[in-house]
PDB file as gemmi writes it, atoms N, CA and C in Angstrom:
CRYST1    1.000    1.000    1.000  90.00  90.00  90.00 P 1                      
ATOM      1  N   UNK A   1       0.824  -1.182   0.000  1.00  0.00           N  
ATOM      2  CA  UNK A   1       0.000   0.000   0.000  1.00  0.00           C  
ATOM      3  C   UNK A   1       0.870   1.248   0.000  1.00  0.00           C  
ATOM      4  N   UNK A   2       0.342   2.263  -0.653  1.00  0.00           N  
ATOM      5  CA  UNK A   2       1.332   3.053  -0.767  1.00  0.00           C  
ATOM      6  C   UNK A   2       1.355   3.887   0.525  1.00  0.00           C  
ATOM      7  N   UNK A   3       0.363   4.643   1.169  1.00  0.00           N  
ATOM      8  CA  UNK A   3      -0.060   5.030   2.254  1.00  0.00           C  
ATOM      9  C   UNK A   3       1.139   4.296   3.332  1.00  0.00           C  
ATOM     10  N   UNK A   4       1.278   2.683   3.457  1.00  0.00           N  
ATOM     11  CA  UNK A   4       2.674   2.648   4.155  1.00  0.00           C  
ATOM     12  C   UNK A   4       4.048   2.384   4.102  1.00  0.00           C  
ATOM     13  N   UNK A   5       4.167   2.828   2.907  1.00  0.00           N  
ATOM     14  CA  UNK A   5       5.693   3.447   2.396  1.00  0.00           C  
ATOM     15  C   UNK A   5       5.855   4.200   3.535  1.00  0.00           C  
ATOM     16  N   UNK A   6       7.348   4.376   4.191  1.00  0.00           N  
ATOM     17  CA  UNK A   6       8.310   5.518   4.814  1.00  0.00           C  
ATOM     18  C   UNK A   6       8.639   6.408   3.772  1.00  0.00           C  
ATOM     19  N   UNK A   7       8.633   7.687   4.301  1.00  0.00           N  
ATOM     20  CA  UNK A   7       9.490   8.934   3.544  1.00  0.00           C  
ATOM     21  C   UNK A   7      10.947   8.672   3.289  1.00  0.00           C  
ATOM     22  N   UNK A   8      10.929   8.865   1.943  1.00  0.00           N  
ATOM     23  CA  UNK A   8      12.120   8.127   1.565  1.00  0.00           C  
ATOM     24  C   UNK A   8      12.138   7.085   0.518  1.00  0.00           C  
ATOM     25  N   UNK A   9      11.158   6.455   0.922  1.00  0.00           N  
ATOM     26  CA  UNK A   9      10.795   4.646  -0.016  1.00  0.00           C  
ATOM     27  C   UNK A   9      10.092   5.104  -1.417  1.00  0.00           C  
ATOM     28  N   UNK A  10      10.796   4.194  -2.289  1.00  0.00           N  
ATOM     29  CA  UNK A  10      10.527   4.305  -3.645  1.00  0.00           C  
ATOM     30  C   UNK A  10       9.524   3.098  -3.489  1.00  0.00           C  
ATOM     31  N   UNK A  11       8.774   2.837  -4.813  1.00  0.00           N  
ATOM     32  CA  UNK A  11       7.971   2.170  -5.141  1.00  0.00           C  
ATOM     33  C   UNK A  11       7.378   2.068  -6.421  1.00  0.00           C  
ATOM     34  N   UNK A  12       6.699   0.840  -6.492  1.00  0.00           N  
ATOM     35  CA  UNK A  12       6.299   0.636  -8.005  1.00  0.00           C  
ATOM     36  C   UNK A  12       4.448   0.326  -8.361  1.00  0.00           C  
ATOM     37  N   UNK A  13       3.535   1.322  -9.012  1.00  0.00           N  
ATOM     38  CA  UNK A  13       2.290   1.038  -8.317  1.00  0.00           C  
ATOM     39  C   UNK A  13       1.897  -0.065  -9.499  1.00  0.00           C  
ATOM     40  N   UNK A  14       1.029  -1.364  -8.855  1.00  0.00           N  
ATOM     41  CA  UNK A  14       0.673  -2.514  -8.639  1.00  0.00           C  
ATOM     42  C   UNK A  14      -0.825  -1.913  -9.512  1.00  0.00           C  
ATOM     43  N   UNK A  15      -1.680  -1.492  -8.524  1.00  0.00           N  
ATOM     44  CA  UNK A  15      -3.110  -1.490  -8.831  1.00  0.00           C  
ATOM     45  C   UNK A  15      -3.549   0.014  -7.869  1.00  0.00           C  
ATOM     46  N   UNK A  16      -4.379   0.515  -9.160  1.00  0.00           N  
ATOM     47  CA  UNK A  16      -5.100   2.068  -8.446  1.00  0.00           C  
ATOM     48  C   UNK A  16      -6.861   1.528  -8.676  1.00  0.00           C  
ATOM     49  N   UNK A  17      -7.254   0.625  -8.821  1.00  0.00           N  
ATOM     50  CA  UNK A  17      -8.627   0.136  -9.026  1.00  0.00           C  
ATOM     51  C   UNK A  17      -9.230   0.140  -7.833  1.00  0.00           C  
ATOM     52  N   UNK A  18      -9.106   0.010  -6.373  1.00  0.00           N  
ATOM     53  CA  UNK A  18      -9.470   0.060  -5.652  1.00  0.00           C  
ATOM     54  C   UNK A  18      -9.950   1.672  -4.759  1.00  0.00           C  
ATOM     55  N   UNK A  19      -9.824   2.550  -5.903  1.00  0.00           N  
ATOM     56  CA  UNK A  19     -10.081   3.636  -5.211  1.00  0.00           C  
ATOM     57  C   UNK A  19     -11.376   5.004  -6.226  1.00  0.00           C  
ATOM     58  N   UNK A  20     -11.941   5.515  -5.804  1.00  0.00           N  
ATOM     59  CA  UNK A  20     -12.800   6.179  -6.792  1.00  0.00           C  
ATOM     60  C   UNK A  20     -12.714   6.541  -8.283  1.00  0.00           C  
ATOM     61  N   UNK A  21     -13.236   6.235  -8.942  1.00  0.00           N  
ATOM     62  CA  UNK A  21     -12.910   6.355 -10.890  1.00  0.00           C  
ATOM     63  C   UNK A  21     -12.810   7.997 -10.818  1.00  0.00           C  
ATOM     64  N   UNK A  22     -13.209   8.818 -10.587  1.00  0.00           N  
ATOM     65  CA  UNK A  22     -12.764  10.422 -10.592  1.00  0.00           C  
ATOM     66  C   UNK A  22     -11.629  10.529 -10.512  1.00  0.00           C  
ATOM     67  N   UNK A  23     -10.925   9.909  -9.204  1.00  0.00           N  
ATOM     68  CA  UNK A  23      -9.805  10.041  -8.401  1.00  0.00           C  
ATOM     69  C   UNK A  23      -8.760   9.149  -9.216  1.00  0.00           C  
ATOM     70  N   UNK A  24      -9.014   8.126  -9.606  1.00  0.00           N  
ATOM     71  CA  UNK A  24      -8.254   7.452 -10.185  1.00  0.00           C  
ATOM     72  C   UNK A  24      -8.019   8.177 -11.668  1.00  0.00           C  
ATOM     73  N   UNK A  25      -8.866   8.578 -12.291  1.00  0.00           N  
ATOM     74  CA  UNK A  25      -8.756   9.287 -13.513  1.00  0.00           C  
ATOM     75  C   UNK A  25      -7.738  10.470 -13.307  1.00  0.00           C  
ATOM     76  N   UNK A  26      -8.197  11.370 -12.190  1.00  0.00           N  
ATOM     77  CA  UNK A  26      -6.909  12.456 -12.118  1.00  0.00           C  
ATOM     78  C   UNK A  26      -5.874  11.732 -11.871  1.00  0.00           C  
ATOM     79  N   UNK A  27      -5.405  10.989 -11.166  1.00  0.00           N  
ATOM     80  CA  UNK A  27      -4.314  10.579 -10.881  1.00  0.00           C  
ATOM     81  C   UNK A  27      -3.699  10.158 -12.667  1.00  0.00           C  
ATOM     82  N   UNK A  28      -4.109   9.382 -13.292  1.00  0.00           N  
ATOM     83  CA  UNK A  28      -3.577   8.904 -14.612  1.00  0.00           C  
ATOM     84  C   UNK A  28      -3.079  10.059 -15.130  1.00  0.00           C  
ATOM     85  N   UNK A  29      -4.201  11.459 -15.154  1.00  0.00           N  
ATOM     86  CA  UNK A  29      -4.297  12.434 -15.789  1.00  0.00           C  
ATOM     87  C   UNK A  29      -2.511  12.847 -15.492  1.00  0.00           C  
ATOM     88  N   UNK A  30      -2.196  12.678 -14.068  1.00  0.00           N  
ATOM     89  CA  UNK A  30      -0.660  12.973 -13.118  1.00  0.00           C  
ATOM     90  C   UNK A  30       0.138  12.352 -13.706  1.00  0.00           C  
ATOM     91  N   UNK A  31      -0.006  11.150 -14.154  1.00  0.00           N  
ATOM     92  CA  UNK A  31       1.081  10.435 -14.422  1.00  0.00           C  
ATOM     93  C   UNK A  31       1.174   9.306 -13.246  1.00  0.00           C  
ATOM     94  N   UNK A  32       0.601   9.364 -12.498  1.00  0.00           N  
ATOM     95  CA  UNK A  32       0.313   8.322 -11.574  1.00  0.00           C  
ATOM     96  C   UNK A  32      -0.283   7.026 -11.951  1.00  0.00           C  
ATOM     97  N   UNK A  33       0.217   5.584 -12.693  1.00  0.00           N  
ATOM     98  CA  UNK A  33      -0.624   4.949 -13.726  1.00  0.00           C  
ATOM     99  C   UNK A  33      -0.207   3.884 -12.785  1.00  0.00           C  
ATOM    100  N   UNK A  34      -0.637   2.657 -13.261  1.00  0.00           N  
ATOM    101  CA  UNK A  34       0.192   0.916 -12.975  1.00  0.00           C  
ATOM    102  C   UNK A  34       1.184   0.963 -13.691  1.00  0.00           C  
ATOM    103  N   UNK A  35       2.530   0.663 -13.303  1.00  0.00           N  
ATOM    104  CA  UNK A  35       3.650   0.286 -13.355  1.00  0.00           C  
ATOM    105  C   UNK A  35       4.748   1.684 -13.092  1.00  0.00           C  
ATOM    106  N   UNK A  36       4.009   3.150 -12.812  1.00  0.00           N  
ATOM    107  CA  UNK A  36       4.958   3.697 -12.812  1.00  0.00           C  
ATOM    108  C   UNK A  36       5.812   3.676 -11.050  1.00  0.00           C  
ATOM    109  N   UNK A  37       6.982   5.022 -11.299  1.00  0.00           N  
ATOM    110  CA  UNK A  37       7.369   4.634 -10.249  1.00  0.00           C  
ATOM    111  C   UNK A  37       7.538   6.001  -9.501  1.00  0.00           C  
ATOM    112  N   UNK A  38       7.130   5.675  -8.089  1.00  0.00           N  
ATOM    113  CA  UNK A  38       6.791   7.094  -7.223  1.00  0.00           C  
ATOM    114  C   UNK A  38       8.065   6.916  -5.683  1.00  0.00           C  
ATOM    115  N   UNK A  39       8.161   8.019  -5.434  1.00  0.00           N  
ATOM    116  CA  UNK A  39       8.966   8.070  -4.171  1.00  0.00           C  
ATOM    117  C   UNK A  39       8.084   9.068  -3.474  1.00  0.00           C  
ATOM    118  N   UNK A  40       8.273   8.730  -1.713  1.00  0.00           N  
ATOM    119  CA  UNK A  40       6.630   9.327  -0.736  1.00  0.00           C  
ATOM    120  C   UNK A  40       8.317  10.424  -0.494  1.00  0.00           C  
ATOM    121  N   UNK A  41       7.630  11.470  -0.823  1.00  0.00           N  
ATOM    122  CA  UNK A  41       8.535  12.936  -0.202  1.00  0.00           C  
ATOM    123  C   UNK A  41       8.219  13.477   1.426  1.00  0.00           C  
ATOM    124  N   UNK A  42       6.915  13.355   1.739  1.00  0.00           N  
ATOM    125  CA  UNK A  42       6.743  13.690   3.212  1.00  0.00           C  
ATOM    126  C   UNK A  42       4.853  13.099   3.753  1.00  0.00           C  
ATOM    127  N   UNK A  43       5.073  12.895   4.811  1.00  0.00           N  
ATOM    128  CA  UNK A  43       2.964  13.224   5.457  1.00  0.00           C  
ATOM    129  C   UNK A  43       3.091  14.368   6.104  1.00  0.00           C  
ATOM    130  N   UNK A  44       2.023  15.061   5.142  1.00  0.00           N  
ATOM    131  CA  UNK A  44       1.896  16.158   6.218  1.00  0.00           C  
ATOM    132  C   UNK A  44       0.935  16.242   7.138  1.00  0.00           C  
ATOM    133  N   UNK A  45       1.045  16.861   8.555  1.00  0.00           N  
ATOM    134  CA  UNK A  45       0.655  16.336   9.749  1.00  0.00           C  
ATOM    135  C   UNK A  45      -0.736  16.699   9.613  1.00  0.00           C  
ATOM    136  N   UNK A  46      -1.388  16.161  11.068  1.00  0.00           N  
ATOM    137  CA  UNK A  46      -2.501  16.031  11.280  1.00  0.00           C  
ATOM    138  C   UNK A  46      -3.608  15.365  10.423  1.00  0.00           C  
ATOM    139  N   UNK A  47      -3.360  14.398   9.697  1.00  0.00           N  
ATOM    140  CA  UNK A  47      -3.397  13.323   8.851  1.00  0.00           C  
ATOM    141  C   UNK A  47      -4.001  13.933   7.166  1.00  0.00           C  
ATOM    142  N   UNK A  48      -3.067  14.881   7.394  1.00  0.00           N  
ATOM    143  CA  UNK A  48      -2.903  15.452   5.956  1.00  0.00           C  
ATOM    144  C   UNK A  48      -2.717  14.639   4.536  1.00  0.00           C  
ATOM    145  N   UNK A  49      -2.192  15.215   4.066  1.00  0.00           N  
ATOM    146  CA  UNK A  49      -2.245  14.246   2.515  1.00  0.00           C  
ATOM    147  C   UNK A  49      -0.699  13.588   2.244  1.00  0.00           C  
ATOM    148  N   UNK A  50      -0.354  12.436   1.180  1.00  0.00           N  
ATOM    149  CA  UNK A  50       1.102  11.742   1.123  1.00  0.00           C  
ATOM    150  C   UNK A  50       1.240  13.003   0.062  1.00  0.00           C  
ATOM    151  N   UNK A  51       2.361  13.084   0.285  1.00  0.00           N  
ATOM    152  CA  UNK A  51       3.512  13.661  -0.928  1.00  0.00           C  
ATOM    153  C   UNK A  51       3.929  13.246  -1.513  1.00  0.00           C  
ATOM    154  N   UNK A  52       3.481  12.688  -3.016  1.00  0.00           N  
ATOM    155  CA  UNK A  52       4.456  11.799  -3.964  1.00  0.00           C  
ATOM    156  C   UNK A  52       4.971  12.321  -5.086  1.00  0.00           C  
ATOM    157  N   UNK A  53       6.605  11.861  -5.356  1.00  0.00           N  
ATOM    158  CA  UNK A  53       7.020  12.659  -6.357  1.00  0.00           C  
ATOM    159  C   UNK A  53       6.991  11.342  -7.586  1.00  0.00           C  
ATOM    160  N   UNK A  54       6.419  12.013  -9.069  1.00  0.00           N  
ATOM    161  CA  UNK A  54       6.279  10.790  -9.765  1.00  0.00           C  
ATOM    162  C   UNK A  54       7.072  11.442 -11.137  1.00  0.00           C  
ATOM    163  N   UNK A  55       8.075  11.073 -12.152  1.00  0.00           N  
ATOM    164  CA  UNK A  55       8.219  11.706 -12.852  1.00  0.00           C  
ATOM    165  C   UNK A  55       8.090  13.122 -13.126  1.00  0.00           C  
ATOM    166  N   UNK A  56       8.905  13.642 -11.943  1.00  0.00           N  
ATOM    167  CA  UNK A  56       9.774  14.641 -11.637  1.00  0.00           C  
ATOM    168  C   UNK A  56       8.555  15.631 -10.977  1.00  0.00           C  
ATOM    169  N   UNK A  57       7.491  15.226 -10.855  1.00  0.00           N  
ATOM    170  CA  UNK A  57       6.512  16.387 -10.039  1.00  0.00           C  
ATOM    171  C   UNK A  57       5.803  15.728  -8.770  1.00  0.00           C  
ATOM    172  N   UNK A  58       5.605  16.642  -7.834  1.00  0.00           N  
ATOM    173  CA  UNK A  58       5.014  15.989  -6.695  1.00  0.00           C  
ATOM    174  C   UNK A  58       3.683  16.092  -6.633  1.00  0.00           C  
ATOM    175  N   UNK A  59       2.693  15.231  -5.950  1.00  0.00           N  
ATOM    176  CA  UNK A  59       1.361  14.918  -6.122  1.00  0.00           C  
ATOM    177  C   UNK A  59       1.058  15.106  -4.852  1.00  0.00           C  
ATOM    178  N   UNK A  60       0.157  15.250  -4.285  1.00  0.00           N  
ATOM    179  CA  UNK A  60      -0.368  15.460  -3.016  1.00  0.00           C  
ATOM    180  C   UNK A  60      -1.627  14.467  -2.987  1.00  0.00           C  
ATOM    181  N   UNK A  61      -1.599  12.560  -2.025  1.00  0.00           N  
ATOM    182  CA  UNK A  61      -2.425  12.404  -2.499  1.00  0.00           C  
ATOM    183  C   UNK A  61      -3.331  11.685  -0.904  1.00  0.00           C  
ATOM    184  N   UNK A  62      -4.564  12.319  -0.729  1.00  0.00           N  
ATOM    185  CA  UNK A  62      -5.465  11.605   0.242  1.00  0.00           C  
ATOM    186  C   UNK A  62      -5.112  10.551   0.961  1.00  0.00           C  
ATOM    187  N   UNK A  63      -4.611  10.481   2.327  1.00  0.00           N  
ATOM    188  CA  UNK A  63      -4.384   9.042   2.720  1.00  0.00           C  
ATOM    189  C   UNK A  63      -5.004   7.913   2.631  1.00  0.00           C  
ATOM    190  N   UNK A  64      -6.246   8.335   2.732  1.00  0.00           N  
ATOM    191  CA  UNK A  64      -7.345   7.519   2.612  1.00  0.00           C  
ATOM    192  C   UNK A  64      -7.328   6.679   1.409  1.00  0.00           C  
ATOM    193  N   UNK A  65      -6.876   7.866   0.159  1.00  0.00           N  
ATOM    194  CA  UNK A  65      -6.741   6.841  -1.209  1.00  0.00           C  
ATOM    195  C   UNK A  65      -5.528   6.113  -1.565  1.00  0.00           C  
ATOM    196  N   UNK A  66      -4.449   6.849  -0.419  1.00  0.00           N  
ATOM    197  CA  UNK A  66      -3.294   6.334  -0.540  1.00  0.00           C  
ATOM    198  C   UNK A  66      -3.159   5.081   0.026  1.00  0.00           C  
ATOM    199  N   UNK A  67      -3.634   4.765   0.584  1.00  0.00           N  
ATOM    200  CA  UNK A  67      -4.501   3.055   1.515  1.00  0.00           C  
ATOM    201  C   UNK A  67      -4.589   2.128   0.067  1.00  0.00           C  
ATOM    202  N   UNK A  68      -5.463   2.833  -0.520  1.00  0.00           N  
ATOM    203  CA  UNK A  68      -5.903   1.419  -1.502  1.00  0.00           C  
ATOM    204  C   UNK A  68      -5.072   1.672  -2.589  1.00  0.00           C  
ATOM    205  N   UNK A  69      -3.938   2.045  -2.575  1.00  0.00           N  
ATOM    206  CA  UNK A  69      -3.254   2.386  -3.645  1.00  0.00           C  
ATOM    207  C   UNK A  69      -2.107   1.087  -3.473  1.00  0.00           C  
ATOM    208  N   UNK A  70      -2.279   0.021  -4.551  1.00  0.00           N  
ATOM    209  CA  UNK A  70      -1.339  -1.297  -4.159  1.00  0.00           C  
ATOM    210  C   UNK A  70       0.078  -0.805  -4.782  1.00  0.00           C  
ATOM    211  N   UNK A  71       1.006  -1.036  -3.934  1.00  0.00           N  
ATOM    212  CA  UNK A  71       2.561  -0.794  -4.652  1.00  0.00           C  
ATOM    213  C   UNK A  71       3.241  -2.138  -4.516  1.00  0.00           C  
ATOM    214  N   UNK A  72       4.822  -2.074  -5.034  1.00  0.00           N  
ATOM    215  CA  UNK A  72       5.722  -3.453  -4.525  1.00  0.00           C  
ATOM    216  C   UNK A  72       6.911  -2.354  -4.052  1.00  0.00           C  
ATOM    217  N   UNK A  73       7.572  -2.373  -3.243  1.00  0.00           N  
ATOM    218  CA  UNK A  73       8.667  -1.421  -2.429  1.00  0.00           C  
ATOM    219  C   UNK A  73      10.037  -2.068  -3.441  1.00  0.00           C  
ATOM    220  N   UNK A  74      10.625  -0.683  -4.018  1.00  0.00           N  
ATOM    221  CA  UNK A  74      12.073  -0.772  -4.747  1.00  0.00           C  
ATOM    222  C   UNK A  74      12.985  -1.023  -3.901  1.00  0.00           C  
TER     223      UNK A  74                                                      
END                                                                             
């Protein structure tokens, strides 16, 4: 899950199907697809959103969706 990646940890996303078709659509729209590859830059507090940098830009994404977001750790 990507949600428990450490800051720092690269990763490779698996499956984004488990999370809203809107949400999943922007994300593609990001560059956020299956097979690409993301590194978590920070959480910001108070259960703020993940920070992911994906092909060179950072994403800011819902923990909640970051939960069902399947990865494999690089």
């Amino acid at each position: 899950m990507l949600g428990k990646l450490k800051k720092g940890e690269k990763g490779r996303i698996l499956d984004v199907s488990g999370i809203d078709h809107l949400v999943r659509r922007r994300l593609l729209d990001l560059g956020i697809t299956e097979g690409a590859e993301v590194c978590i830059k920070c959480f910001l507090p108070f259960g703020g959103p993940v920070m992911v940098e994906s092909s060179g830009q950072c994403v800011g994404i819902r923990r909640k969706e970051a939960i069902q977001i399947e990865v494999e750790r690089l």
